[in-house]
C-alpha positions in Angstrom: -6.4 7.8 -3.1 -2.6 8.6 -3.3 -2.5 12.1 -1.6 0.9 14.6 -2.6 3.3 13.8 0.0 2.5 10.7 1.0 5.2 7.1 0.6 3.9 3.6 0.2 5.7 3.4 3.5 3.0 5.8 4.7 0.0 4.1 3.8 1.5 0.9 5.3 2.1 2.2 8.9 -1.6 3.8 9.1 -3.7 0.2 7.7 -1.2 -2.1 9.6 0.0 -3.6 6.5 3.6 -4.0 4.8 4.3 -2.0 1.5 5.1 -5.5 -0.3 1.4 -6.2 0.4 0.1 -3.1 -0.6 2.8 -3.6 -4.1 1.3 -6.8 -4.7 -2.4 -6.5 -4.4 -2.1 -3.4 -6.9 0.5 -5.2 -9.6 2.7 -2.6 -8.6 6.5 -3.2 -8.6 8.9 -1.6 -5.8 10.5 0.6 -8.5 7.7 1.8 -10.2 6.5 5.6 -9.1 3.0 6.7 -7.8 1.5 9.5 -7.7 -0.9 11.9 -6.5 -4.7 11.0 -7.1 -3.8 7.8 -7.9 -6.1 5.1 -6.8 -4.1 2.7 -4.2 -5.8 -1.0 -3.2 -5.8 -1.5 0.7 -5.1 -5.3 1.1 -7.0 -6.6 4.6 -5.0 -7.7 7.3 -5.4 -11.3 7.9 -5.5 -12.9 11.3 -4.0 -16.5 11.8 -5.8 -18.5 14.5 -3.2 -20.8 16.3 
């Protein structure tokens, strides 16, 4: 949940993920405003083996 205070930029740095990520796996888009108790998607990161 979206807790008051938080950025998008936030969330991104503690799960290891990048905002766009965390944009597109909630059909959110860059401009649009969040806010606070609102439900925010987590996308996993994904590991590429080589």
């Amino acid at each position: 949940m979206f807790s008051k205070g938080e950025t998008l930029d936030d969330l991104a740095q503690r799960y290891d993920v990048t905002v766009q990520s965390i944009l597109f796996s909630n059909e959110l888009e860059s401009n649009q405003n969040v806010h606070e108790g609102q439900v925010i998607y987590i996308p996993k990161a994904v590991a590429y083996k080589n």
